[in-house]
C-alpha positions, -999 to +999 in steps of 0.1 A: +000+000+000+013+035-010+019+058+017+024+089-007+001+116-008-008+145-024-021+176-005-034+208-017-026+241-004-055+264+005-044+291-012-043+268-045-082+259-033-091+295-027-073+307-067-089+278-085-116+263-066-126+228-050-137+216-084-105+223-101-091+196-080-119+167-081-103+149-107-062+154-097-041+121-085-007+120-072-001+098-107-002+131-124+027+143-109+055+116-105+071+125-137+077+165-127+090+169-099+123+157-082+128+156-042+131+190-028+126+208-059+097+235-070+081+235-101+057+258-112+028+244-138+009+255-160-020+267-143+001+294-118+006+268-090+040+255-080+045+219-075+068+206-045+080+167-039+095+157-005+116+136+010+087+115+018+077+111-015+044+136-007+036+162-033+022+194-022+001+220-049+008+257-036+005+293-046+037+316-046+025+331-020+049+324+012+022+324+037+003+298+018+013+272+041-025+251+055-025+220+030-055+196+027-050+161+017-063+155-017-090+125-004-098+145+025-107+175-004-127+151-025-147+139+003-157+176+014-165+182-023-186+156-025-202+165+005-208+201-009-223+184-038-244+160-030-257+178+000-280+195-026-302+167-034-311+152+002-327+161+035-298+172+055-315+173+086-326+136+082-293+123+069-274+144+099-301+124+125-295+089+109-253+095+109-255+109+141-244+143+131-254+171+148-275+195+120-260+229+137-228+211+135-232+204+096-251+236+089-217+257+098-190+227+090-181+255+060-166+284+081-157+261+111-147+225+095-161+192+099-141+164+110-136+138+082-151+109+102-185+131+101-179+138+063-176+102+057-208+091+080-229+117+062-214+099+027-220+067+039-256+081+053-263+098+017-248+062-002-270+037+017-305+058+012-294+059-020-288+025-023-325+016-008-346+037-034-358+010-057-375+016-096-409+010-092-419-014-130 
């Protein structure tokens, strides 16, 4: 099991936007960039590897230093997006999330293990709508 991971700055987030980075993997960038070395792409960012084999997408900006893993990022993306098309307040009740709690998790976070329960909440309703024929 890889270990490597790929994490997003927030200033990269906050210049291009969650949905910019829904379809990135750490694949994309094994090829570019050598240990301890910045390289900056195409789109404005600047790519770093590490001595851990982690690649980190930043702005030039040198306080631009908060970086979000990249599946911890999808999850809250799909949570943004899916969100949409359910009852929150009913999902929040059945994964045992408090509704204030997920009504701010925007301006003051969410931890992941909530993100993933509402998923998993939002995946297994899902899963129990049947076609009528």
């Amino acid at each position: 099991m890889d270990t490597e991971k790929l994490f997003i700055s927030d200033g990269a987030i906050e210049k291009l936007g969650y949905s910019y980075f829904v379809d990135v993997e750490y694949d994309d960038y094994n090829s570019i960039a050598n240990w301890n070395e910045t390289v900056e792409l195409e789109d404005g960012l600047f790519l770093e590897r590490d001595d851990m084999d982690n690649y980190n997408i930043r702005t030039d900006d040198e306080d631009d230093c908060s970086f979000e893993d990249i599946e911890e990022l999808r999850n809250k993306i799909q949570l943004d997006y899916y969100s949409s098309f359910f009852n929150m307040k009913a999902i929040c009740e059945k994964a045992n999330v408090n509704y204030t709690t997920y009504r701010s998790w925007k301006q003051k976070g969410l931890s992941e293990r909530k993100i993933i329960s509402l998923l998993k909440e939002m995946k297994n309703i899902t899963n129990d709508i049947q076609i009528a024929e």
